[in-house]
N, C-alpha and C positions, 0 to 999 in steps of 0.2 A: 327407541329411547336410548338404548346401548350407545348406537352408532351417532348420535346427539352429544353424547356423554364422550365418549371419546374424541368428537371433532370440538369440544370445547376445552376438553382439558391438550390437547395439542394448542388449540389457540393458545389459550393461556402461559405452554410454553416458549410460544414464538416470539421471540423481541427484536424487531428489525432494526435497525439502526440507519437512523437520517445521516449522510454524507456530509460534510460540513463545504458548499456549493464554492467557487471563489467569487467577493465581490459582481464584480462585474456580469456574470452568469447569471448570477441569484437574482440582481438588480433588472437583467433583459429579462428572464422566465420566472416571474414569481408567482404563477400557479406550479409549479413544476419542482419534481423535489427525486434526490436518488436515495435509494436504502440502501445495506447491506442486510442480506438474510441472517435470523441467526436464532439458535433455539436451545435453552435449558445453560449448561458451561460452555458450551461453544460460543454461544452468545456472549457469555462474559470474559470467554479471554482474548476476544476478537473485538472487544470496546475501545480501545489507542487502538486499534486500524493497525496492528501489528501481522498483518497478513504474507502466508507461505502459499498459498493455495492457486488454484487455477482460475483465473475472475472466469465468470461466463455470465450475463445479460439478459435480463429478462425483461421483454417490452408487451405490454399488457394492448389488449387493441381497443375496440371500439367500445366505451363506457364499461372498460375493464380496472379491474385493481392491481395495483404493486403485489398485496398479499399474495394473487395465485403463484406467486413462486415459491411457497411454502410447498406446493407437490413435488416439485423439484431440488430444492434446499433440504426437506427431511429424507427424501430416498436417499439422496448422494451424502449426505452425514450418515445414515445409517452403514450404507458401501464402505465410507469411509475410516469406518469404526470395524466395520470385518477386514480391514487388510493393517488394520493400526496406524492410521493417518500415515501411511508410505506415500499415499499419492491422498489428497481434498482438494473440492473447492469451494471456490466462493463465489454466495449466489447473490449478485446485485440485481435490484429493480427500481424503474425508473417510473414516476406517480405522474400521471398524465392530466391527473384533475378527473378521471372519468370522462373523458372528453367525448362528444359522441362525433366523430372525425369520420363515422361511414357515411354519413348523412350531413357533414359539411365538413369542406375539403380545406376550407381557410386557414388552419390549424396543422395541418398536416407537412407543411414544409417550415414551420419553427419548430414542431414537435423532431424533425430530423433533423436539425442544428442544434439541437438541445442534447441530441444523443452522441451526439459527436462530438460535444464538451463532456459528457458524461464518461468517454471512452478515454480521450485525454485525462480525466481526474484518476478513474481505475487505474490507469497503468500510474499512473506519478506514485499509486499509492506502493506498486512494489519495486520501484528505483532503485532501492540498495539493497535490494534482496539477495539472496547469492543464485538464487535460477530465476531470476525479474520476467516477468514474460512480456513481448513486443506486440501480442493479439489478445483478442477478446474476442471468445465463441459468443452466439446471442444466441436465444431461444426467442422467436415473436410470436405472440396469439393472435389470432385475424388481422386488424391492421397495422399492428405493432411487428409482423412480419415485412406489410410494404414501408414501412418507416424503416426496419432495416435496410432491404435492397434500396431505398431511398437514399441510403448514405452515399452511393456511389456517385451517383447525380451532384454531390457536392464540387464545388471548384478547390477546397482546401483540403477538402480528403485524401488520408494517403490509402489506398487498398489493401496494405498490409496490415494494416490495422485490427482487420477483422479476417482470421482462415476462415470460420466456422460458422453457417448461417443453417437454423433448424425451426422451421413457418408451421403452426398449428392451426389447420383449417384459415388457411387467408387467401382472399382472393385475390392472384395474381391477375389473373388475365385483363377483368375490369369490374368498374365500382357496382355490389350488388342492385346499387338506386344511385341513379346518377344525378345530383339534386342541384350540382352546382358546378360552375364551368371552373373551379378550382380543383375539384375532385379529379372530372376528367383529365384537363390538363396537368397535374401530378402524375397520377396514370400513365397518361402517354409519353411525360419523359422519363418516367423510371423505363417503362418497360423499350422505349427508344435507345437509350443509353445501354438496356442490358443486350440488346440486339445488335446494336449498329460497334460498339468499344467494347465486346467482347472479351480483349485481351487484358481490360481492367478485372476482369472473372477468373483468370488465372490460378492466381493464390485461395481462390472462394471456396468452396465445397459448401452445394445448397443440398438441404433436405426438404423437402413438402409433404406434409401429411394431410390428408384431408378427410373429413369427421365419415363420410358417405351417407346414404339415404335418410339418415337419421337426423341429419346437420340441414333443417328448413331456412337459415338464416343465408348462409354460403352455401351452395352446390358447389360437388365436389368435382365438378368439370374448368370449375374459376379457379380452384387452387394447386391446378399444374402447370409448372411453370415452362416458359417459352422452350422450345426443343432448338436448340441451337449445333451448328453439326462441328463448330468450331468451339464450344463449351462442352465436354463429359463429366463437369464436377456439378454436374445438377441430377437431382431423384426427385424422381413425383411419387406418391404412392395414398393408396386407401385405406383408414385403419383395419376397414376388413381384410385387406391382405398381408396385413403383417403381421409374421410368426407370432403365435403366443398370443396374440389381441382376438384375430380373426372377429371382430365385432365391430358395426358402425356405433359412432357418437354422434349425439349433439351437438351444438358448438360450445356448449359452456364447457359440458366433459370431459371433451378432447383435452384439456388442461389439468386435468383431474384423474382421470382413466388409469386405473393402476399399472395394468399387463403395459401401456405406451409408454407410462412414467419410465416404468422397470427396464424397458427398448432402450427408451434415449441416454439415462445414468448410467447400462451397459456400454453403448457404447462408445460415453463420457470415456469411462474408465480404461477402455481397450484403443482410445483414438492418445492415450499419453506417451508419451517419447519417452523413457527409460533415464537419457542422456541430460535431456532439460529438462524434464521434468514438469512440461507441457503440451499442450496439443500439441501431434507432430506437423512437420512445416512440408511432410511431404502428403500431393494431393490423388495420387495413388491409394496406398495406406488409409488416406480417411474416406475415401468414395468404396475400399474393399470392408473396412469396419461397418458400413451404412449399409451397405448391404446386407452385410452378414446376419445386422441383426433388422432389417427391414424390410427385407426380400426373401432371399433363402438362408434361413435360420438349420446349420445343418445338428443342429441338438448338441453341443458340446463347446466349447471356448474357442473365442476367437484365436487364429493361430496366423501371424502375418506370415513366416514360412515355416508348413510341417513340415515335418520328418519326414525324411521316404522311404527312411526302415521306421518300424516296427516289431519288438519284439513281443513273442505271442509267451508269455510267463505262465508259469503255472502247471501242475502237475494234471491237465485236463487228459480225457481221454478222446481221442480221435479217431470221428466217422467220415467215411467219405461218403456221400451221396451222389447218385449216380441218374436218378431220374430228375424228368423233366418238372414236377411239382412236389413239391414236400412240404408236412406239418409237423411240428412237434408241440405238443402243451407239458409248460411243467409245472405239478406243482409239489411245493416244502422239497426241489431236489437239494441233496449236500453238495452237491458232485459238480463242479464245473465239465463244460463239453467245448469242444472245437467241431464243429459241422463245416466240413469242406467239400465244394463243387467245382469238380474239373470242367474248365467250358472247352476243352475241343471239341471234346464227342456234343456239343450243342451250338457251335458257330455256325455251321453248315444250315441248320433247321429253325435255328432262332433268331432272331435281331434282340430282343431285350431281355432282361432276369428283372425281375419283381422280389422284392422280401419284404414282410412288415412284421411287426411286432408290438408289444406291447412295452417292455424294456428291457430286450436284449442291445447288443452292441454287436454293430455290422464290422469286418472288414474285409480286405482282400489279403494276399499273401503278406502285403508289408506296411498298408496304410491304411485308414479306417473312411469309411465314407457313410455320410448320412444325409437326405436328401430335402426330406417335408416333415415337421414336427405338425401334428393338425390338434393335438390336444396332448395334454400329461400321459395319456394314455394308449397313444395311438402313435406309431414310429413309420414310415415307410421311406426306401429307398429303390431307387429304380436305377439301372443303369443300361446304355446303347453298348453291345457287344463290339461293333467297330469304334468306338471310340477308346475302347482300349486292345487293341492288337496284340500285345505284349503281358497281358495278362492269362496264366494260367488255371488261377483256382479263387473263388471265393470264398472265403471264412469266416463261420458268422462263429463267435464265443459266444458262448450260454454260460454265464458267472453262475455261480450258488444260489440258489432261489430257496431261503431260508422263510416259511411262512409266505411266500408271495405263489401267486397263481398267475401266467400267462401263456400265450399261442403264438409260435411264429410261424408263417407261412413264406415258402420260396416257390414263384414258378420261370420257368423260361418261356419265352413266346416269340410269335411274331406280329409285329406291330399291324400288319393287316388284317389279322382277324382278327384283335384288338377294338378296330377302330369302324365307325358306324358313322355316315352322314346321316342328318336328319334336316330335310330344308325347314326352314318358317316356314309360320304361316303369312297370310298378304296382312299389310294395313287394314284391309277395308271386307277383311273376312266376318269381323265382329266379332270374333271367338264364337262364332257359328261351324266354323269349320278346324279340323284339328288335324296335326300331323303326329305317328304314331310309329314305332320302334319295337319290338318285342326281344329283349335279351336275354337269350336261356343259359344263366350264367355257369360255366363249369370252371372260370378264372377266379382269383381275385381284382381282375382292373378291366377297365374298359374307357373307350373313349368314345367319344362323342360328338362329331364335331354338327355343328350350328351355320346351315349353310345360310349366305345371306343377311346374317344379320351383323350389320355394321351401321345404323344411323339411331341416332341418339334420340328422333321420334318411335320406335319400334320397342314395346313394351307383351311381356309374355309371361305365362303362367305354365309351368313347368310341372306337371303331377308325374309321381316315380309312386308305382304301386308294385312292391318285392311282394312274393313267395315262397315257400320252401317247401320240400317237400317231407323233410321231416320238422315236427316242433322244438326240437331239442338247442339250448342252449346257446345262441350266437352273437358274435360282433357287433355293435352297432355300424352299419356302410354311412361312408362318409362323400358327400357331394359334393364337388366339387364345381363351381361355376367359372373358368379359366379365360381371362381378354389378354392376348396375347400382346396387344400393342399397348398397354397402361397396367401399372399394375393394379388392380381394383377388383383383382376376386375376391369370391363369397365363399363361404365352406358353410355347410349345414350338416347335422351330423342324426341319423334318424335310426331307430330299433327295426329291426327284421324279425317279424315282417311286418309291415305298413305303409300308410298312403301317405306321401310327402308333397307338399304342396312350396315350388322353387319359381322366385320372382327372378326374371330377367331382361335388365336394361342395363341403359351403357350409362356411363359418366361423359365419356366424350369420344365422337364418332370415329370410324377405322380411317387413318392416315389415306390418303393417295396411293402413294406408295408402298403399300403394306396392302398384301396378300393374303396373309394368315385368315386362320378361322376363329370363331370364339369356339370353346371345349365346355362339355360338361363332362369332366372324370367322376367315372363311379367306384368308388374303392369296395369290391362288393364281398359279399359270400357264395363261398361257392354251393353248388345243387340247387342253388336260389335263381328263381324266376323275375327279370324286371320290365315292367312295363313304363316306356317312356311316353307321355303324352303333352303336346304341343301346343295351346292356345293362344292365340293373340285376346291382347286383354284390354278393353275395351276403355277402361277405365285409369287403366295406368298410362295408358297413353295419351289420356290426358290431363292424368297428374304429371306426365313429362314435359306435357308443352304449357302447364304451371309451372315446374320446376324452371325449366327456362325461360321461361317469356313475362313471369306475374311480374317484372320490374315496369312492365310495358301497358299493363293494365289503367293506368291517368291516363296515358297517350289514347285508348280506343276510345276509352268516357268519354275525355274532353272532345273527341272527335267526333263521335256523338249527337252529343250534346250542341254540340257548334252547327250539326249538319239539321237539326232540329229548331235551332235559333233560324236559322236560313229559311226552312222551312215556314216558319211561324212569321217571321217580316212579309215574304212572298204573300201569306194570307191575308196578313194584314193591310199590303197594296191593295188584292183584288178582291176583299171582300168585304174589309173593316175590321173584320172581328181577328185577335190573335190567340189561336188557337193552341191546347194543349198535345198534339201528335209526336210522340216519338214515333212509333212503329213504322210510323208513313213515309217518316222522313230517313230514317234510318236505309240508306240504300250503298252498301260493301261495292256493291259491282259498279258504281260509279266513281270510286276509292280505290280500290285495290291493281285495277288495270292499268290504270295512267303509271302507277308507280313499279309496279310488273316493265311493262315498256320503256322507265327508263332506265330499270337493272338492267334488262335484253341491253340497252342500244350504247351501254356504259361498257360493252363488250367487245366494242369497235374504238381503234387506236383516235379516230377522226372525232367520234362524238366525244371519247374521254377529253381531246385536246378543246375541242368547243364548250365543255362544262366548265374545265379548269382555270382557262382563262375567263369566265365569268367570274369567277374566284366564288365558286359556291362548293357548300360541302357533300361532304360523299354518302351516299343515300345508304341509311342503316341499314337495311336489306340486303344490300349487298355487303356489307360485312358482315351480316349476318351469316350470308351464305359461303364466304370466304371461311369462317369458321364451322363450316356443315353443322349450322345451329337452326336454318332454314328449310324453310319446304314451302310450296305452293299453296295449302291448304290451311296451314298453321294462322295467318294473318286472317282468313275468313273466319276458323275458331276462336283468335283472338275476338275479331271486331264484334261476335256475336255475343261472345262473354261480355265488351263492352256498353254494348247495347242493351241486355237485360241487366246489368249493372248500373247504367244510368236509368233504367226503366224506373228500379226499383228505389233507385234513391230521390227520387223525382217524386213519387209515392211516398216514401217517408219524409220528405222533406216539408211536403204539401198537406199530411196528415199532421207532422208535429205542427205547423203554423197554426193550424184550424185548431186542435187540441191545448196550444198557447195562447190564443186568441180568445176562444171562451173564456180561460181562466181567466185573460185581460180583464173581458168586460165582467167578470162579477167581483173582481177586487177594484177597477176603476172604472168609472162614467166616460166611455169615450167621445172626444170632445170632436165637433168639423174639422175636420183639414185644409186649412185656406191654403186656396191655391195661388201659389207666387211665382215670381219669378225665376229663370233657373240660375242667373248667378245675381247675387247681392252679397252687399258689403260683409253678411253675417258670415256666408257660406263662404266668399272669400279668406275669411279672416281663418276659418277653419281649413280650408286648404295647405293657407301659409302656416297654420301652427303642427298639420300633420306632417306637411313638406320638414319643416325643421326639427321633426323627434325622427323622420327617419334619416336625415343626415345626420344628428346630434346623438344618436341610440344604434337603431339595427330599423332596414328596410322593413321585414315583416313585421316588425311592430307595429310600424304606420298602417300597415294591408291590413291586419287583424282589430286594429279599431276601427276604420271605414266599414273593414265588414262587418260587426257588433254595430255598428250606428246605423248601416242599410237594413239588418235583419230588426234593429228596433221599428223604425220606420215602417217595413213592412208589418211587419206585428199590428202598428198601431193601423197601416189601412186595411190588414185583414177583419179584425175586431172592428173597425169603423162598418166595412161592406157588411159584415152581420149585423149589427143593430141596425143600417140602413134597411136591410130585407126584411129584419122583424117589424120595422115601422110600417113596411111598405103591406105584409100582410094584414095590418090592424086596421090600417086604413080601407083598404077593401071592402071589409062590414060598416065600417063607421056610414058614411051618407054617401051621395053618389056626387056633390060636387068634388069631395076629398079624394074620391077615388079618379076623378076624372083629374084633378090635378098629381096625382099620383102618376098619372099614365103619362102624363107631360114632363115627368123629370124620368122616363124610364132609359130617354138616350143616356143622360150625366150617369145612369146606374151603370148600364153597360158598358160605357167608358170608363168609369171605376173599375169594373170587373177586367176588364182586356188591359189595364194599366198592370194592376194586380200580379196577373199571367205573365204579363213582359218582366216586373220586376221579380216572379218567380223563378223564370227562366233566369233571367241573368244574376239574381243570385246561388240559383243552382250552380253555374257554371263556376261562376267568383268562387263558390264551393272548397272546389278542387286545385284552385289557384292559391288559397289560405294552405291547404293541406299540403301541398307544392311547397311552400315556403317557410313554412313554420317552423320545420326544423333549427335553421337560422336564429330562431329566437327562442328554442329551449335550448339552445349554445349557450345564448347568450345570456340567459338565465340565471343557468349555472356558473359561469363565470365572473357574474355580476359583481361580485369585491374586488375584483381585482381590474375589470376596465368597464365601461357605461357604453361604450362605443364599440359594435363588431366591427373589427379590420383585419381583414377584408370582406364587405357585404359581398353576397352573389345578388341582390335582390335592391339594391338600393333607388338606385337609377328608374327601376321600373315600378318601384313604389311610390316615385313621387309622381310618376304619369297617373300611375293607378288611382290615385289619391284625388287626382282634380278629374279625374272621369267619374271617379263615382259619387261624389260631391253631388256633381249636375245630373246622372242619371237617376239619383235613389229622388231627385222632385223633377222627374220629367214624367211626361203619360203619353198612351201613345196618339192621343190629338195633335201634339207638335209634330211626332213623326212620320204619321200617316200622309202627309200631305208635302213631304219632303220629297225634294227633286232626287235624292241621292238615297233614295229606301229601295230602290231597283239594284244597285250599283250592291248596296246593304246585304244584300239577300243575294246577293249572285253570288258576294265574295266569298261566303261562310265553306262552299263546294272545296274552289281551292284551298282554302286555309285549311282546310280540314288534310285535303290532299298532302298539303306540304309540311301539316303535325306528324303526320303519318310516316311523311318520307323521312324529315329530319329527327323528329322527336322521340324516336323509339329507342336510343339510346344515348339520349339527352335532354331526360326530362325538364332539365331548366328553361331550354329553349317552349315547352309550352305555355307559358306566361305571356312572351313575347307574342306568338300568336292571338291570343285572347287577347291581349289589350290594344292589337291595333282592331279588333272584329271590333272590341268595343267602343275603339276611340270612331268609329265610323257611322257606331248607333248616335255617339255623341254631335258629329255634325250633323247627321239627318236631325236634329231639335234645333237646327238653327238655319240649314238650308233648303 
């Protein structure tokens, strides 16, 4: 309730202030609106837009708010009030409507012309200021980050416009659900443009943060951005590995998160020019600040050039140490100390020195060095003896420890007895089998390297079970889990002695070219006993090929589902009846090979050149596996997830009908269903009025009232075939002429029933075809004051085919179809369409629609041929 009470009375002081837009602007985007941040007197004397301060950009993503820039607005007031407004700035954000822009892409390139008025207005506003600045830093949260990098892709943009770009969990690489061919195609020319014109990145300095494990919405394998060997002003990084955070977020969080807040308004304030009195214009200096405070945080103020002397002040008293490992604890000492180690006498026998502490201050003879902050409480520094040759003596100072209690420890070593491989274990061990380490620690450090594991299907469970051999008072050891090619370690920090239980997966698989190992560093205690043990984990591997692949999960259903339509027509040829079999039909190994064989054969200069000039596109799979986001096996795990997922929704679908149907019949008398014709003037009329609300509104609109009128329909002939069976059992008893006419209408009964089944099927399928599209029209929803019409539909075109197909199938049965010349043709086709969902659709779920309504425009002719 506290933390309730304080996040409202902070609202309470926050008053952002609307921009006053120009004409013309406000008139093109009138859902669209800029603020300035502003909160308590700062807010009031920043009302005339009398502004001194540094603009910086806040772009909210995917059904995000302008507000969250209050996490950032109040830390940097706060900063700005400990140095007496010498340097502020000013936090603007840009109101999006809550747009939901991740799930339809139509939106997304006005929303980045919008911001680039928006960037124009900021700067006008400090024109005559006496240090005006010529850029605009941006901060973007998920897809308010690609609306950033979007601006480059402008033909009117200048690139100077903006140094300084910092993405909070957004997915660069591609759209988490690719729902619409305007999403994709955004996608691919931001990240075309950042690849191919390179040299418009120049001036840029990007930052990428991504949430890690914790962030279900974005994986943080989608939010590092493209490696470019002609760009160095780009950083990817995990918020677990950054100094001081050490912790994954969620995606809302990440926005929120204190320790990241406190990162980025650091190094706000250490990226200002002295001279302007702005971001500085050099892109050195901003990619060594982002580091500093996003990589290696060496516990002390950023310094763009230290000292190289060093004076050592102070009336301390001076020890020299002479051995290879030394501890001291102090505690309530008055007395500062100088502890100095001469490294000749240990170049010869050691490659590294180790010190850690708790909070003393490391240096050498004339400059201070600090290496890993892992908590407030925990200091270490490591250094390679040949990397400094010229170095005599290490000096650690021990200031005055008034009331404080800490332990420093120093050892020298050599990095091979240090260091321990440990291979994985296999895939397909099952965590049956384990790989096992025993470390009889006499160190403080150790390494560990992880042989083998580099692909981003490989998931493990890591138990460290320490010992000691006395009980007496120790360190917490801290873990260390190290991927040497992304930044994306974990630190876990556990009591001695006990059992630790350490997850390990990747965000994104080891480069080609990258050698390296991944590390587990143990920052240990020493006389302590560690046992490492190894598991593959059965389960997390595959939560991994969730993690990556659940965008893909419509593509296996509908596939499915398709491959069981086929099935069921086939039955319906040769035996009459159309029966309910998924299981039967469900057959991966006649799926998965064809499309296997033409990733292989896409591998030869000759087939690629015979593909392209059909002008067909490039089979998902294989860029899948371009991005080592593939495997062999993962597509059979998918299709199986598919298939018990259409199993069961098949079951619930067919369960809720029957369960609505009863109700039908004890609220209303169900009347016959006269059987008509499949198109008449009525049905016509309803065609042409759906065809005109989805050009005159939004495609799925039209799609989600056909499908509300087909599930009415069926409704009413589910509830029909039950009162029809309850009559049919009454009559049984009643006399034996009734029952013998009874038996004479038992064909009409089971062609009601096999009608039934066909239109269960096919609005099973229609299902996932709504759900497909729907997005589109909760856009459009919320939009709705401001236009009646989505521009640009991804859906339109193929809602008004959908529209007059289902018109005529929701009063077709399968007596028209059965006896159609083209129900062979019907049911063969369902194989391949399934095939080529598969090929094409797994990362462009729009393209499944397309499929399905030609399977169905096919059911449609078989009622007429």
């Amino acid at each position: 309730s506290r933390a309730i009470l304080v996040h409202q009375y902070l609202a309470s002081l926050t008053c952002p202030s609307k921009i006053k837009l120009p004409k013309k602007t406000a008139r093109r985007y009138p859902a669209y609106e800029l603020y300035l941040y502003g909160e308590g007197n700062y807010a009031e004397e920043n009302k005339n837009l009398l502004l001194t301060g540094i603009p910086v950009l806040f772009l909210p993503g995917n059904a995000g708010s302008y507000k969250q820039v209050r996490s950032l607005g109040s830390i940097a007031l706060r900063k700005a009030e400990d140095v007496d407004f010498k340097y502020h700035f000013n936090f603007f954000s840009v109101n999006f409507n809550e747009e939901l822009v991740a799930l339809y892409g139509g939106s997304l390139q006005r929303q980045t012309k919008f911001v680039h008025e928006c960037i124009k207005v900021i700067l006008k506003l400090y024109r005559d200021r006496e240090f005006a600045p010529s850029s605009v830093a941006i901060v973007g949260h998920s897809m308010g980050g690609l609306v950033a990098r979007a601006l480059l892709t402008l033909k009117n943009f200048k690139p100077e416009l903006v140094n300084l770009l910092i993405t909070q969990a957004t997915p660069h690489v591609a759209p988490v659900m690719p729902l619409d061919r305007y999403l994709t195609d955004f996608y691919t020319a931001v990240n075309n443009h950042w690849i191919l014109k390179a040299q418009d990145l120049r001036n840029l300095t990007t930052l990428s943060v991504a949430g890690g494990f914790r962030d279900y919405q974005v994986r943080s394998g989608l939010a590092f951005l493209p490696r470019l060997s002609q760009h160095d002003s780009a950083l990817s990084v995990v918020s677990s590995a950054v100094p001081r955070a050490w912790a994954s977020t969620d995606h809302l969080s990440i926005v929120w998160c204190k320790e990241l807040i406190l990162a980025t308004i650091r190094a706000f304030f250490d990226l200002i020019d002295e001279n302007t009195r702005q971001i500085t214009e050099d892109p050195k200096k901003r990619m060594s600040v982002l580091n500093h405070h996003f990589v290696r945080h060496p516990a002390k103020m950023f310094e763009e050039n230290p000292e190289v002397f060093t004076d050592l002040t102070g009336a301390f008293m001076w020890i020299t140490v002479k051995g290879s490992k030394w501890t001291y604890s102090v505690y309530n000492d008055s007395d500062g100390k100088y502890f100095a180690f001469p490294l000749a006498s240990h170049r010869k026998s050691y490659s590294h020195v180790y010190c850690e502490n708790s909070m003393a201050m490391f240096s050498n003879d004339f400059s201070s060095f600090f290496l890993f902050l892992f908590s407030s409480l925990f200091k270490v520094v490591m250094l390679k003896l040949l990397d400094y040759p010229s170095l005599s003596h290490i000096v650690i100072q021990v200031p005055p420890a008034a009331g404080n209690k800490y332990t420093l420890g120093c050892e020298f070593f050599k990095e091979d007895s240090r260091t321990v491989q440990l291979p994985v274990t296999h895939l397909f061990s099952f965590g049956l089998s384990s790989s096992k380490i025993l470390l009889n620690s006499t160190g403080l450090f150790y390494n560990v390297q992880l042989q083998h594991f580099n692909q981003i299907y490989q998931a493990f469970k890591i138990y460290i079970e320490s010992h000691c051999q006395s009980l007496k008072e120790r360190k917490p050891s801290v873990y260390r889990l190290h991927i040497p090619w992304s930044y994306e370690d974990s630190i876990t920090v556990a009591k001695v002695p006990s059992l630790t239980e350490i997850s390990a997966k990747l965000h994104i698989a080891q480069p080609h070219d990258d050698s390296s190992l991944p590390e587990l560093n143990i920052y240990s205690s020493p006389d302590c006993q560690y046992e490492v043990i190894l598991k593959t984990s059965l389960l997390q591997v595959l939560g991994q090929i969730v993690r990556f692949h659940a965008g893909a999960f419509p593509v296996y259903i509908v596939s499915n589902i398709l491959l069981t339509y086929g099935g069921q027509l086939s039955t319906l040829r040769s035996t009459g009846n159309f029966s309910l079999e998924l299981v039967r039909t469900a057959k991966p190994y006649k799926v998965e090979p064809l499309i296997s064989i033409v990733v292989f054969l896409q591998g030869f200069n000759w087939f690629r050149e015979i593909w392209e000039s059909l002008s067909l596109p490039e089979v998902d799979a294989a860029v899948l596996s371009s991005q080592d986001a593939w495997f062999p096996l993962v597509s059979l795990i998918l299709f199986l997830f598919g298939t018990g997922i259409a199993y069961w929704s098949e079951v619930f679908f067919s369960t809720s009908l029957r369960l609505f149907s009863s109700l039908w019949l004890t609220l209303i008398r169900p009347t016959e269903l006269q059987k008509d014709k499949l198109i008449t003037p009525r049905r016509l009329c309803g065609m042409i009025s759906l065809a005109l609300v989805s050009w005159t509104t939004c495609g799925a609109f039209a799609v989600l009232i056909i499908y509300l009128q087909y599930l009415f329909k069926v409704l009413k002939e589910t509830s029909q075939n039950s009162s029809t069976h309850t009559i049919k059992a009454q009559s049984s008893v009643d006399s034996i002429p009734e029952a013998t006419q009874s038996l004479s209408n038992s064909k009409i009964l089971a062609e009601a029933v096999n009608s039934l089944k066909m239109h269960i099927t096919i609005l099973n399928l229609f299902t996932w075809i709504v759900l497909l599209n729907l997005p589109s029209f909760i856009y459009l929803l919320k939009n709705l004051r401001y236009n009646v019409r989505l521009d640009p539909d991804p859906c339109r075109s193929t809602a008004i085919i959908l529209v007059c197909i289902l018109e005529i199938l929701m009063n077709s049965s399968t007596s028209e179809v059965k006896s159609s010349k083209l129900l062979k043709i019907a049911a063969k086709v369902q194989l391949p369409l399934s095939v080529a969902m598969l090929a094409f659709g797994r990362m462009h779920l729009y393209r499944v629609p397309h499929f399905v309504t030609f399977s169905l425009l096919l059911h449609v002719l078989c009622c007429f041929v």
